[in-house]
C-alpha positions in Angstrom: 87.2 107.5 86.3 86.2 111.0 84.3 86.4 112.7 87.9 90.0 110.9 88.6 90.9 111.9 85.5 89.6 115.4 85.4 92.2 116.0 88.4 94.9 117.0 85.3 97.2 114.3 87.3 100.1 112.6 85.5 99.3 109.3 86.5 95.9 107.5 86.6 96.1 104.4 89.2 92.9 101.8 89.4 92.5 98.8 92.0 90.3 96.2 91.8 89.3 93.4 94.4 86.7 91.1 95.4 85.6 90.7 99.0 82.6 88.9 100.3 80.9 88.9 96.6 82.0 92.5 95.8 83.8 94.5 93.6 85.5 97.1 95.6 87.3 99.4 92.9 89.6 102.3 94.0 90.7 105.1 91.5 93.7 107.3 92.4 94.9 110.3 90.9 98.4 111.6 91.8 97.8 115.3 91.3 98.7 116.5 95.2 96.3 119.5 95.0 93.2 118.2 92.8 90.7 120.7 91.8 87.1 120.7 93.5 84.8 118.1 93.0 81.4 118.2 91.2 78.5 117.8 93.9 76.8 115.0 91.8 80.1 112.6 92.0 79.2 110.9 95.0 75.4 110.6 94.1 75.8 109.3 90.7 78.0 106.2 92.6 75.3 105.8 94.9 72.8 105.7 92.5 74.4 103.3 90.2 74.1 100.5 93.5 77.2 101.4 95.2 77.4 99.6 99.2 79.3 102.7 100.3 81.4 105.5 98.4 83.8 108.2 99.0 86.7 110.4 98.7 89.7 111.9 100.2 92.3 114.3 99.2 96.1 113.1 100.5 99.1 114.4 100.0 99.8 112.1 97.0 96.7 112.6 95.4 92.7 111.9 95.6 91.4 108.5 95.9 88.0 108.2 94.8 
């Protein structure tokens, strides 16, 4: 959520769901140009026992 946020966006949107005994929780920010990343983002999920993480930058925003 701090990287979400840290995108300076107006609008902070969070998903949750359940599938197949997991949580799958998506984080959108809806600032169309977000600033860069911090490198550690996507190890810190992985290190916290994340199946699979990522990111993308669309034209609405950044979903984490």
């Amino acid at each position: 959520m701090t990287t979400v946020v840290a995108d300076c966006g107006r609008h902070v949107s969070v998903h949750l769901a359940e599938q197949d005994g997991q949580v799958l929780l998506l984080a959108f920010s809806d600032h169309p140009q977000p600033p860069e990343m911090a490198d550690d983002v996507l190890p810190r999920l992985r290190a916290s026992a994340a199946v699979s993480c990522g990111t993308e930058t669309a034209a609405g925003g950044r979903p984490v």
